[in-house]
C-alpha positions in Angstrom: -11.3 82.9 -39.9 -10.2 83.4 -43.3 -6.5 84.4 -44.2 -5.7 85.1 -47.8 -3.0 87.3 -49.6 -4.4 89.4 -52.4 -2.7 90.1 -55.5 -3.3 91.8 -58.8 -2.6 91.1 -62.3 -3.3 92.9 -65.5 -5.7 90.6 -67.6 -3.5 89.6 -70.2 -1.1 88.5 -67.4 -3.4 85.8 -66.6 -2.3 83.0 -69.2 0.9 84.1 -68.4 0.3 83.2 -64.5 -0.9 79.9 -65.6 1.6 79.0 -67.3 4.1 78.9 -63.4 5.9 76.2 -62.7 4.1 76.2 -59.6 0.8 76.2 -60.9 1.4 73.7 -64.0 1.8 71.2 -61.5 -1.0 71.8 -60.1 -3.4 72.8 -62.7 -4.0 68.9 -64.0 -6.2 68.8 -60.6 -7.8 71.9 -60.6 -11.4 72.6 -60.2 -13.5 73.6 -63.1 -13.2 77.5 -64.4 -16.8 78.6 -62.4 -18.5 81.5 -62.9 -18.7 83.4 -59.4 -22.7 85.6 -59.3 -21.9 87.5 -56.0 -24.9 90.0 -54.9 -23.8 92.5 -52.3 -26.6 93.6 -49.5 -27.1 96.6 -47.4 -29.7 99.1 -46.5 -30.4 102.7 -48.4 -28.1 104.3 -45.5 -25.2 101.6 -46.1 -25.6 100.4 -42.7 -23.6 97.1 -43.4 -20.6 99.4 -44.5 -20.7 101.4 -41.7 -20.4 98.5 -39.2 -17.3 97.4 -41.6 -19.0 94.4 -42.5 -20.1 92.9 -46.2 -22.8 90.2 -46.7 -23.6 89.0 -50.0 -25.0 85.8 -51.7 -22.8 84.1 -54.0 -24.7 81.9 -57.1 -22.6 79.2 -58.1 -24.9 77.0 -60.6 -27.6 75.9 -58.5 -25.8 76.8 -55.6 -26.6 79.7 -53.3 -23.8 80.5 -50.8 -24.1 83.4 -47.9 -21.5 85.2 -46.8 -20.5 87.8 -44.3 -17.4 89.2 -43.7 -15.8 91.3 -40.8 -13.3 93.6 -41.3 -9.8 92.7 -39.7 -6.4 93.2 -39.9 -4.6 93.6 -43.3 -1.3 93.3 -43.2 1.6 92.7 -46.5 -1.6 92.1 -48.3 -2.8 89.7 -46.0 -6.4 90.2 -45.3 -7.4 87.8 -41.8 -10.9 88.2 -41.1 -13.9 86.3 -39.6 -15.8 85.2 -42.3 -19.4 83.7 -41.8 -20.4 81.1 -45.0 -23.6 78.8 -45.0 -25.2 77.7 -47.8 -28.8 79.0 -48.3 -31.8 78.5 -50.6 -32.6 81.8 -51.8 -31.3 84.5 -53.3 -31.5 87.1 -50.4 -30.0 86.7 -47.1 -31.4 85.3 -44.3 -29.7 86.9 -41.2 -31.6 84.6 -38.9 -28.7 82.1 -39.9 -25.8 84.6 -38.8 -27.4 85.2 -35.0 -25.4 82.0 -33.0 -22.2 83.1 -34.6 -22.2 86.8 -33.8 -22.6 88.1 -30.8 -25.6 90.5 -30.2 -23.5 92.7 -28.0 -21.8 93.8 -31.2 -22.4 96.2 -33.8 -23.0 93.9 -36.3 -24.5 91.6 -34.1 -27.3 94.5 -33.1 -28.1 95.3 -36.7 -28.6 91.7 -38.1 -31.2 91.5 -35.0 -32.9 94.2 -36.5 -35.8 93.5 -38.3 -36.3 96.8 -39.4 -32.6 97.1 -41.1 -33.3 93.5 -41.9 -36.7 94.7 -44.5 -34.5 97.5 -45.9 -32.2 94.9 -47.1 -31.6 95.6 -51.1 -28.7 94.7 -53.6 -26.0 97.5 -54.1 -23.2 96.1 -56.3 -22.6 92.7 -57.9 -19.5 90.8 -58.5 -19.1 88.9 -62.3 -16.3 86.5 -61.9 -14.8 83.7 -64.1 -12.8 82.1 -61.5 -10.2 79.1 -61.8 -8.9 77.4 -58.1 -6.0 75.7 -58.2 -5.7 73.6 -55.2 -2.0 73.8 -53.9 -0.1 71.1 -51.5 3.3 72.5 -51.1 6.5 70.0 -50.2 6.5 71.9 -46.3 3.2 70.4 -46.1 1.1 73.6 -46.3 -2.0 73.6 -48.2 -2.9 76.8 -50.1 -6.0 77.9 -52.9 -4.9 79.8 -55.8 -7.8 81.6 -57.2 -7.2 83.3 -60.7 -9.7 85.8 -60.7 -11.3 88.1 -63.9 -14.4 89.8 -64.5 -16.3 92.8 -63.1 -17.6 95.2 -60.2 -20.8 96.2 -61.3 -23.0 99.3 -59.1 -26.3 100.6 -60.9 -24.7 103.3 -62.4 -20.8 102.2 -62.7 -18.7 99.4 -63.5 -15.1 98.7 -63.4 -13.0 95.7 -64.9 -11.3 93.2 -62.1 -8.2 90.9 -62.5 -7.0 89.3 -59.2 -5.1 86.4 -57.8 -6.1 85.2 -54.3 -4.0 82.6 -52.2 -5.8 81.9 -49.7 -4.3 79.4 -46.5 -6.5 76.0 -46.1 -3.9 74.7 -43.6 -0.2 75.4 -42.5 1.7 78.3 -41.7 1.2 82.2 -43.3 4.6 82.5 -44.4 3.4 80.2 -47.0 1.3 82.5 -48.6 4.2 85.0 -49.3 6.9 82.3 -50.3 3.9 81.2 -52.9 4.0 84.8 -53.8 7.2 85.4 -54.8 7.2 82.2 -57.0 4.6 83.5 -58.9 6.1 87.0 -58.6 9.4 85.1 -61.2 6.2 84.5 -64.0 4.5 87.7 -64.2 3.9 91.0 -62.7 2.3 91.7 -59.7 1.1 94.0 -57.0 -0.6 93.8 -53.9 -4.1 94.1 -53.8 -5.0 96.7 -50.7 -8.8 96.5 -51.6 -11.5 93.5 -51.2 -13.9 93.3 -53.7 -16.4 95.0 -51.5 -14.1 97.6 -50.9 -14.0 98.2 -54.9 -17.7 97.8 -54.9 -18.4 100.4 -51.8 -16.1 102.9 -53.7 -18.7 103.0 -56.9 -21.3 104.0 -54.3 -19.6 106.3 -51.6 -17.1 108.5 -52.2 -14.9 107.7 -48.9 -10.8 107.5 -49.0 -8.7 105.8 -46.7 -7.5 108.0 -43.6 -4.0 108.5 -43.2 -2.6 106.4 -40.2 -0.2 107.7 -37.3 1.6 105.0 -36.1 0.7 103.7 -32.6 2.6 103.1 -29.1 5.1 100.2 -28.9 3.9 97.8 -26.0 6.9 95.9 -24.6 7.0 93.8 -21.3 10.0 94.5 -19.3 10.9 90.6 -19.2 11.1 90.4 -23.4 14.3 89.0 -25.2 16.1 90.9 -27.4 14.2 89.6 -30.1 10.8 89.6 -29.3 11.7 93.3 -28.9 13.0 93.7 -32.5 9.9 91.4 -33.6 7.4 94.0 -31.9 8.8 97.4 -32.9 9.0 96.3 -36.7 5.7 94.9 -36.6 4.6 98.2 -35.2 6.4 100.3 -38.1 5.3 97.8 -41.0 2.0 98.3 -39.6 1.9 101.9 -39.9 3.5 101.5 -43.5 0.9 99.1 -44.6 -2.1 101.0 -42.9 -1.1 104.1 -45.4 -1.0 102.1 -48.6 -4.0 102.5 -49.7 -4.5 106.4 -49.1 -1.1 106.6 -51.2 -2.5 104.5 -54.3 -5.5 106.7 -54.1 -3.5 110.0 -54.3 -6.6 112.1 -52.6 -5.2 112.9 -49.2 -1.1 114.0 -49.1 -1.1 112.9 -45.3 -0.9 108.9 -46.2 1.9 110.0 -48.0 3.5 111.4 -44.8 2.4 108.9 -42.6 3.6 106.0 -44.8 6.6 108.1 -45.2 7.3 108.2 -41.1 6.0 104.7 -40.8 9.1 103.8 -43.0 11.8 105.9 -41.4 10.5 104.7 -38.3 11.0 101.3 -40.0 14.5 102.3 -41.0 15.6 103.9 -37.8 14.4 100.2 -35.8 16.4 98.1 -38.1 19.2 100.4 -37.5 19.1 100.1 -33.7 19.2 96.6 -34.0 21.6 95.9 -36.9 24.8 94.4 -34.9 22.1 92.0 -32.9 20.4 91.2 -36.0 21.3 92.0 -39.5 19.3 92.8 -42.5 19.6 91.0 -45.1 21.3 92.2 -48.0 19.7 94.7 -49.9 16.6 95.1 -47.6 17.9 99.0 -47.0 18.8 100.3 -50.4 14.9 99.4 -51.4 13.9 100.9 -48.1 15.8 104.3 -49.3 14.4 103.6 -52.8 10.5 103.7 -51.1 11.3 106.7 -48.8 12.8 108.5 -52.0 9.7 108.1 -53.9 7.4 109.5 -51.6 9.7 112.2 -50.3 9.7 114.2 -53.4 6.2 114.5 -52.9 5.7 115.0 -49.6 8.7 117.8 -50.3 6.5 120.2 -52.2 3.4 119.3 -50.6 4.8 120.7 -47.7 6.2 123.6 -49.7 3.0 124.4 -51.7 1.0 124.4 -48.6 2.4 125.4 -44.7 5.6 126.5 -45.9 4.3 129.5 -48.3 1.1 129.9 -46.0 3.9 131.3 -43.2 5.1 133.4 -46.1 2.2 135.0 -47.3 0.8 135.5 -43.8 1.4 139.2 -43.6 -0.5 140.3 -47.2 1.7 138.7 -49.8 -0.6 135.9 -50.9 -1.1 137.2 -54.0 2.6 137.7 -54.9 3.0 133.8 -54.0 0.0 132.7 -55.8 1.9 131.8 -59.3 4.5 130.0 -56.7 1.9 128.4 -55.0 0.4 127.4 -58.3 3.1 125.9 -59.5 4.1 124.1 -56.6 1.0 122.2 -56.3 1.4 121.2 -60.1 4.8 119.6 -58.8 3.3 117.9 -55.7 0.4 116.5 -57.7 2.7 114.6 -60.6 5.1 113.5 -57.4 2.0 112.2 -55.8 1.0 110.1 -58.9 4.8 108.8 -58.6 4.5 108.1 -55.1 1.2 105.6 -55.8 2.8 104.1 -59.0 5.7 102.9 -57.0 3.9 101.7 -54.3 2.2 100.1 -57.0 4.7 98.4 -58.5 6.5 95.0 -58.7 9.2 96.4 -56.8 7.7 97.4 -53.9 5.3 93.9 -54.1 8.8 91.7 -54.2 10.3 94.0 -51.2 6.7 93.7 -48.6 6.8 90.2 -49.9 10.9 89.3 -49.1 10.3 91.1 -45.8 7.3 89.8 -44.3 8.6 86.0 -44.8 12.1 87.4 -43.1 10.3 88.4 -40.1 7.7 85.4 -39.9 10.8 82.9 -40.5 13.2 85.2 -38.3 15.8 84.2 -41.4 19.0 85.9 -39.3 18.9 82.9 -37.6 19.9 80.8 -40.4 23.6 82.5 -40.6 24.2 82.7 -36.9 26.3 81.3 -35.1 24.6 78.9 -31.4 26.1 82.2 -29.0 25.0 84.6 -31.3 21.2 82.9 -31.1 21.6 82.7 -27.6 22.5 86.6 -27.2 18.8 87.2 -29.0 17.2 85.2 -25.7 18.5 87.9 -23.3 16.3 90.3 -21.5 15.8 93.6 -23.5 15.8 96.3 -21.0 19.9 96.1 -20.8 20.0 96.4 -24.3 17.2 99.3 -24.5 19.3 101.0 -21.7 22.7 100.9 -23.7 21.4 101.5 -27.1 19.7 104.7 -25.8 22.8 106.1 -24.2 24.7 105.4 -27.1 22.4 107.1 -29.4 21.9 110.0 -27.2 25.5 110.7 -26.6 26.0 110.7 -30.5 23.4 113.5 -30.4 25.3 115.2 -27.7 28.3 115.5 -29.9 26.4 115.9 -33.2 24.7 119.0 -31.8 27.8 120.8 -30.3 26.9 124.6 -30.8 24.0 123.6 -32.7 22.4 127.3 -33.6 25.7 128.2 -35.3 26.4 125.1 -37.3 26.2 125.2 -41.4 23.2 123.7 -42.9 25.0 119.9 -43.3 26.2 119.5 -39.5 22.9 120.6 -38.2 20.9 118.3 -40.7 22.9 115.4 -39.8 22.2 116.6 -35.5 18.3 116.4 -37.0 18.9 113.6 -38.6 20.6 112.0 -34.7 17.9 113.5 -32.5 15.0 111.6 -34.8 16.9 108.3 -34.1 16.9 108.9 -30.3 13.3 110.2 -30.1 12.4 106.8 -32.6 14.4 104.8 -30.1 13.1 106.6 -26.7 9.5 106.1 -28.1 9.9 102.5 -29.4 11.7 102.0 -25.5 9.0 103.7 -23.9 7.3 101.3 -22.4 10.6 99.7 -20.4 11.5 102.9 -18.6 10.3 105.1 -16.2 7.1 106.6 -18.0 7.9 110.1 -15.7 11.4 109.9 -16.8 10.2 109.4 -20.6 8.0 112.4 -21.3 10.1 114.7 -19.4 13.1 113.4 -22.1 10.2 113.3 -25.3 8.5 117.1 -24.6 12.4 118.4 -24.2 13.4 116.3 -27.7 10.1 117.2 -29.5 10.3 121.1 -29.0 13.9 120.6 -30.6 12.9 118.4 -33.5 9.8 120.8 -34.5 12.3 123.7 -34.8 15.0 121.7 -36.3 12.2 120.3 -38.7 10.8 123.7 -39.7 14.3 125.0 -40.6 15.1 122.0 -42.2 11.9 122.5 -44.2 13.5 126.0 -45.0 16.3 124.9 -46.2 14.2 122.1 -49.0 12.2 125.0 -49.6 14.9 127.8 -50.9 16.5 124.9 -53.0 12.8 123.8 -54.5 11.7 127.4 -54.8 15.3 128.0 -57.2 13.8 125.2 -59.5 10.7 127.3 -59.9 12.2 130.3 -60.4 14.3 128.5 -63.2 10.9 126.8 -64.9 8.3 129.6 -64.3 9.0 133.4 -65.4 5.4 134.2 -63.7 6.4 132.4 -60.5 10.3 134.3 -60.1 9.4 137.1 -58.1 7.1 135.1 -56.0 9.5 133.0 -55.4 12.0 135.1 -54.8 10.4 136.9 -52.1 9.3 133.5 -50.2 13.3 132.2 -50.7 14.2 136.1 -48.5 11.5 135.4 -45.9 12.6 132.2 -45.2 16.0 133.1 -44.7 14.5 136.2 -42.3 13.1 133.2 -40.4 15.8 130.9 -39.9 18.4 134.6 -39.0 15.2 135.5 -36.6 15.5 131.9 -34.9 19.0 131.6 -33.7 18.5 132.5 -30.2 15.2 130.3 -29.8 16.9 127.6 -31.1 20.3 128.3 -29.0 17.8 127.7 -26.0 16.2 124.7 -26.5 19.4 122.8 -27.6 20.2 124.1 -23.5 17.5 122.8 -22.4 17.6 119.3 -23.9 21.7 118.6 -23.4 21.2 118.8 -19.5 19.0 116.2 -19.5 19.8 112.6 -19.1 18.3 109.7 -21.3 15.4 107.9 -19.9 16.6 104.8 -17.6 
């Protein structure tokens, strides 16, 4: 199993990197610089790829090295995956060596035992690298390989340039590898890495983009402490954050940019519920806000330039709302490139970095006092049960005469009733399931009109800014700011009704 944090630099970083504390240390011992030959195999059909598996042979002098890689989970820029590595003494694979460690009920396991697949086998990229491993032994007694990394991706018909740092966890605890991290992070600038090298080298050939990720159900066992509660539902929220990465770097697909976007109020809304049983630390939620922030200004006019003026030009007005519409996506395009250069940056690296070794070293501990510890030991269901109550009674109030209330009281009763459905849905899994998705199909037809109108209300203050910056784009916008309002006058009654229907009901117990 091979567990290593991926990082990137920019090339003329690199000396800079060296130059660490940490590393300067260590560098008197370090191997050799080598020069890393990797040759990348798969059929014509990319049948490798499509199992989400690599293989390649590696040339290191003399040496011939065989690899294949599975994927797994990636998480904070940790990639842990089963990696298969034998030495061999050709240069193309022999996938006779790979059968007694994978099983032939797999995918992969099938196509290796095909001897078919196995004669289509041809290069399709190949990896360049001049790479220097520093060998780290760290004063906790971890071990850890730093691998500078610089060189080249090379398909038959592109090429792109490559500068990465790997740490990669010999022996010890993970936790290491983002501690290690954030040392180096004090030197010189970096991000996390969301790609492999095969990954880069799959892109030159197939134009794919990552999928944008929902998040998935919270599974708690009713006899869980406090804390392996809060442990569980973060996990569950970074993963959903982490999982849309990617498809926000690559700017192709708007919906990673939701998804990442509800992975992190999600994220938000946990810490929240748990804040007086365990506190963040200082700071952690100003950068949370300063993440949302950049990816809500995009997702903002996304949702403008597309479902909110395709309602509006519904009845014949398209072309009226096609300078609007024009412009709009002009807006959401450069916010989009903003969204993926923050999560990018060194900022957002130092913040998944200071967060993952919180949660892995469960750091609130540290300032607690022995009750306090003790409290996080109890079951969670009590806690679940009054948390819930609490939050939905705040809703309760909150929404008092909720169709008549002035666009600030009813955001924040939008803003209460996406805490409780975050809390009912993280909870789930404690209560009575009946009891839940009578509570969750009452809360959701709420939150979708609440949402819409609260879309509406974005929308009229974006659509001013347009009419301010485009002359072409007033009267359009003018028009979609009047039916809008149409819509939300139209929807009192509607929304009078299902604001009934949810205040009678009790929270899930």
């Amino acid at each position: 199993m091979e567990r290593e944090l991926k990082l990137r630099i920019a090339p003329e970083d690199l000396a800079k990197l060296r130059g660490a504390p940490l590393l300067a240390r260590a560098q008197a011992t370090a191997d050799r610089p080598e020069f890393l030959n990797s040759t990348y195999f798969d059929t014509p059909e990319l049948a490798l790829h499509r199992c989400k598996a690599s293989l390649r042979v590696r040339a290191v002098g003399k040496r011939r090295i065989q690899t294949l890689k599975l994927e797994g989970a990636v998480e904070a820029g940790v990639f842990d995956r089963a990696e298969y590595e034998m030495p061999i003494k050709r240069d193309t694979p022999d996938l006779a060596l790979l059968y007694d460690a994978i099983s032939a009920d797999s995918d992969c396991g099938r196509l290796i035992r095909d001897q078919a697949a196995a004669a289509q086998l041809a290069p399709v990229f190949v990896t360049r690298i001049h790479r220097t491993a520093i060998a780290l032994h760290l004063p906790s007694e971890d071990e850890l390989e730093i691998a500078l990394d610089e060189g080249t991706v090379d398909a038959q018909t592109r090429s792109v340039p490559l500068a990465a740092v790997e740490l990669e966890l010999k022996q010890g605890k993970p936790e290491a590898l983002h501690a290690t991290a954030l040392e180096l992070l004090k030197t010189a600038p970096l991000s996390i890495d969301h790609r492999s090298k095969a990954d880069i080298g799959y892109e030159l050939l197939v134009a794919e983009h990552a999928a944008p990720v929902k998040a998935e159900p919270v599974r708690l066992s009713k006899d869980n402490s406090i804390e392996d509660v809060f442990c569980t539902i973060v996990h569950n929220c970074l993963s959903q954050v982490h999982a849309n990465e990617r498809g926000v770097v690559s700017g192709h697909d708007p919906s990673s940019v939701h998804q990442m976007r509800v992975g992190l109020r999600r994220l938000r809304s946990a810490l929240d519920l748990f804040a007086k049983a365990i506190p963040p630390y200082s700071g952690l939620d100003d950068e949370l806000r300063w993440i949302a922030a950049e990816l809500g200004a995009a997702r903002d006019w996304e949702v403008l330039a597309g479902a909110t003026l395709d309602r509006a030009g519904a009845d014949g007005n398209a072309d009226e709302l096609m300078p609007v519409r024009q412009a709009c996506t002009l807006v959401a395009v450069d916010n989009r490139q903003r969204a993926a250069a923050a999560v990018e940056s060194v900022r957002y690296t130092r913040l998944v970095l200071e967060l993952a070794l919180w949660l892995a070293c469960k750091k609130w501990r540290d300032d607690m006092t022995g009750k306090q510890r003790a409290a996080l030991d109890s079951p969670a269901r009590q806690f679940a049960d009054k948390v819930l109550r609490r939050r939905h009674s705040r809703l309760i109030k909150r929404g008092k005469g909720l169709a008549d209330l002035d666009d600030h009281r009813r955001h924040r009763a939008r803003i209460a009733a996406k805490k409780v459905r975050y809390a009912t849905e993280f909870f789930a899994s404690l209560f009575s399931k009946r009891a839940v998705q009578h509570y969750v199909k009452a809360l959701t037809a709420l939150q979708d009109d609440l949402g819409w109108r609260n879309d509406a209300v974005v929308a009229d203050q974006l659509l001013r800014t347009v009419s301010r910056r485009s002359r072409e784009a007033a009267p359009g916008a003018a028009f979609a700011r009047g039916y809008l309002s149409s819509r939300v006058a139209a929807d009192h009654q509607t929304l009078k009704k299902l604001w009934n229907r949810f205040r009678r009901l009790p929270p899930p117990h």
